[in-house]
C-alpha positions as CSV (number, residue, x, y, z in Angstrom):
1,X,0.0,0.0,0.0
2,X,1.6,3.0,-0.9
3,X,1.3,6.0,2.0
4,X,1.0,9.9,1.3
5,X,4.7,10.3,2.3
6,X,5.6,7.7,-0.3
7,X,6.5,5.3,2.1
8,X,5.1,1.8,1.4
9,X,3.3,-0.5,4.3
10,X,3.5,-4.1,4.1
11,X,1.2,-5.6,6.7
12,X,0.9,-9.3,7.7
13,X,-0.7,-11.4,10.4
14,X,1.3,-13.7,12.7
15,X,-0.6,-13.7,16.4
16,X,-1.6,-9.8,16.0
17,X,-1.2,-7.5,12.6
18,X,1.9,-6.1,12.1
19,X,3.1,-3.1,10.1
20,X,6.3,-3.0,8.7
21,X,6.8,0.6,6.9
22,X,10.1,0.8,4.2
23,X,10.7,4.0,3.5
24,X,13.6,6.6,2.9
25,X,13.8,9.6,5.5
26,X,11.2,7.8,7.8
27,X,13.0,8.4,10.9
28,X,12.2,12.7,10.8
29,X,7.9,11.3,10.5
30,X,8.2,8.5,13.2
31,X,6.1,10.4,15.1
32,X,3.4,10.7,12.9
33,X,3.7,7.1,12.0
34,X,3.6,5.7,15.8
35,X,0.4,7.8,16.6
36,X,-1.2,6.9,13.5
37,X,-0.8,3.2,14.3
38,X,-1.7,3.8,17.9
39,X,-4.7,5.8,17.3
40,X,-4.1,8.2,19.5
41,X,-3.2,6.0,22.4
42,X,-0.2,6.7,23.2
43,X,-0.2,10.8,22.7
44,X,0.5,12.7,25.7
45,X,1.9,9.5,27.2
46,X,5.5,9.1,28.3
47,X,7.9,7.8,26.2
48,X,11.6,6.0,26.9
49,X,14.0,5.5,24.3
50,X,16.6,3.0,24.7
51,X,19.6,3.0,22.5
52,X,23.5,2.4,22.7
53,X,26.6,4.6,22.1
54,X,27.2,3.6,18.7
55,X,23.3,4.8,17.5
56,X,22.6,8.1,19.8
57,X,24.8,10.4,17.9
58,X,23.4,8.8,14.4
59,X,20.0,8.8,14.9
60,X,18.4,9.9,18.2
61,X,18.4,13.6,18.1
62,X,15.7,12.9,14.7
63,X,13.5,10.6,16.6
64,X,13.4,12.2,19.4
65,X,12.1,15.4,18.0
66,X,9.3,13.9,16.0
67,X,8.5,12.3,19.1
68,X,8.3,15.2,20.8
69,X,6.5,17.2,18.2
70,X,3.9,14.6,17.5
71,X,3.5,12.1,20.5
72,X,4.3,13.7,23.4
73,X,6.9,16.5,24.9
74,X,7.9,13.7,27.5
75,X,10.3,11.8,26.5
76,X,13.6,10.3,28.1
77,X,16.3,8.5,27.0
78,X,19.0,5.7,27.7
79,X,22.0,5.1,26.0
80,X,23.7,1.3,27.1
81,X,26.9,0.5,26.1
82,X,27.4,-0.7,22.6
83,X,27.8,-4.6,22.2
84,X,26.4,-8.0,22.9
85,X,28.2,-7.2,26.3
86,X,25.4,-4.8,27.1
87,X,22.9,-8.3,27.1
88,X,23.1,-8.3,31.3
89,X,21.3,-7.8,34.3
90,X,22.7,-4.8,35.1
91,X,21.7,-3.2,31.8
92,X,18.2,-4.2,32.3
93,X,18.4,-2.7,35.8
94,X,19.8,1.0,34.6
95,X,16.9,0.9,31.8
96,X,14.1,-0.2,34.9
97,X,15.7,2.4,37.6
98,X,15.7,5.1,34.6
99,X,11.8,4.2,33.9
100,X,11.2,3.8,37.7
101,X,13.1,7.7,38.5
102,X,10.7,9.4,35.7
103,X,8.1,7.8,36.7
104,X,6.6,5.4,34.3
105,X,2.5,4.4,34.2
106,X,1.4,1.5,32.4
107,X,0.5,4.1,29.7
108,X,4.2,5.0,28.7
109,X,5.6,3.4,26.3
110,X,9.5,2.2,25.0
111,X,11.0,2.9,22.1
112,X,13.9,0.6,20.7
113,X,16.5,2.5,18.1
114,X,19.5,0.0,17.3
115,X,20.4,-3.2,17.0
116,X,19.2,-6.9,18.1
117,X,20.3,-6.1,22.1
118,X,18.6,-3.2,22.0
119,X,15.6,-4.9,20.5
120,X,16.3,-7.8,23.0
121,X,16.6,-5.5,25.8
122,X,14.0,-2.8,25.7
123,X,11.8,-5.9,25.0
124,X,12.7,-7.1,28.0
125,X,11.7,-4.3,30.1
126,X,8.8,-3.6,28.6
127,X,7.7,-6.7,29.4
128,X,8.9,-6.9,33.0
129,X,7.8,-3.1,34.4
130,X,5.0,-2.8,35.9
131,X,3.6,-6.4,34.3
132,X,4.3,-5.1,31.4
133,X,4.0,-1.7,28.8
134,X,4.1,-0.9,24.9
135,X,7.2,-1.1,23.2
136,X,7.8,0.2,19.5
137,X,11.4,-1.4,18.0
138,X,12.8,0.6,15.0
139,X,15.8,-1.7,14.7
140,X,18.8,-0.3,12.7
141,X,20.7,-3.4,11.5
142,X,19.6,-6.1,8.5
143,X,20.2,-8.8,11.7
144,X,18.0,-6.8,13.8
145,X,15.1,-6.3,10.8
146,X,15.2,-10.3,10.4
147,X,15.2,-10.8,14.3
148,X,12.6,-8.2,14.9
149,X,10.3,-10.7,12.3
C-alpha cells in the first residue's frame, strides 16, 4: 500500500497485525507514524527511548524530536553501552531504575533504536515493568530487521 509520504506499508498477520513501513527519510515522521498506528493512544503519554553509544549520535536527536512534536513532549532516553556485552542484568536494571526515576505508568511506552540487544533489551523491560507496557522497535541493522520478524 503506498502511503501519502511515499512510504510503502506491508502488513501481515502472525498472532496480531503487524506493520512493517520501508521507507527513505522515515525516521524525521516517526512520530506521525507511531500515533497513526496507535490511534491516539499513546499521545500525551511518556515515552523511553533506549539506545547504545554507537546509534545516539546517528539517529536519536531525529526521533526524538518527532516524538516530541507529534507524540508527546515527555520523553527520556537511555544510551547502554554498545555490544552483545550490554545483554546483562545490570543493563536491564539501569533501563528499569531510569523508567522507575521518571516515573513510568502503564501508559508509557519504550522505544527501541538499534540493534538486536537493544531490541532484546528494551523488549525485556517492557515486558517486565510494571507487568508489562508498549514497546515500539525501529531496529537499525539487517540482523535486527530479520530478528525483529
Amino acid at each position: 500500500m503506498q502511503l501519502s509520504s511515499g512510504a510503502e506499508r506491508v502488513s501481515f498477520r502472525v498472532a496480531d497485525a503487524t506493520d512493517v513501513i520501508i521507507s527513505h527519510n522515515l525516521l524525521s515522521t516517526i512520530g506521525e507514524e507511531i500515533a497513526r498506528i496507535a490511534n491516539g493512544a499513546l499521545v500525551a503519554q511518556k515515552c523511553f527511548i533506549v539506545t547504545d553509544r554507537t546509534v545516539a549520535p546517528l539517529l536519536a536527536h531525529r526521533i526524538t524530536a518527532s516524538l516530541r512534536r507529534v507524540v508527546t513532549p515527555d520523553v527520556y532516553m537511555h544510551v547502554c553501552r554498545s555490544g552483545e556485552e550490554a545483554k546483562c542484568s545490570e543493563v536491564v536494571t539501569e533501563i528499569h531504575d531510569v523508567l522507575l526515576q521518571n516515573r513510568i505508568t502503564r501508559s508509557s511506552f519504550l522505544v527501541a533504536i538499534g540493534g538486536g540487544v537493544i531490541g532484546d533489551l528494551t523488549g525485556f523491560c517492557a515486558a517486565s515493568v510494571l507487568r508489562g507496557v508498549a514497546w515500539i522497535n525501529i531496529p537499525t541493522t539487517l540482523l535486527a530487521m530479520v530478528d525483529a520478524s
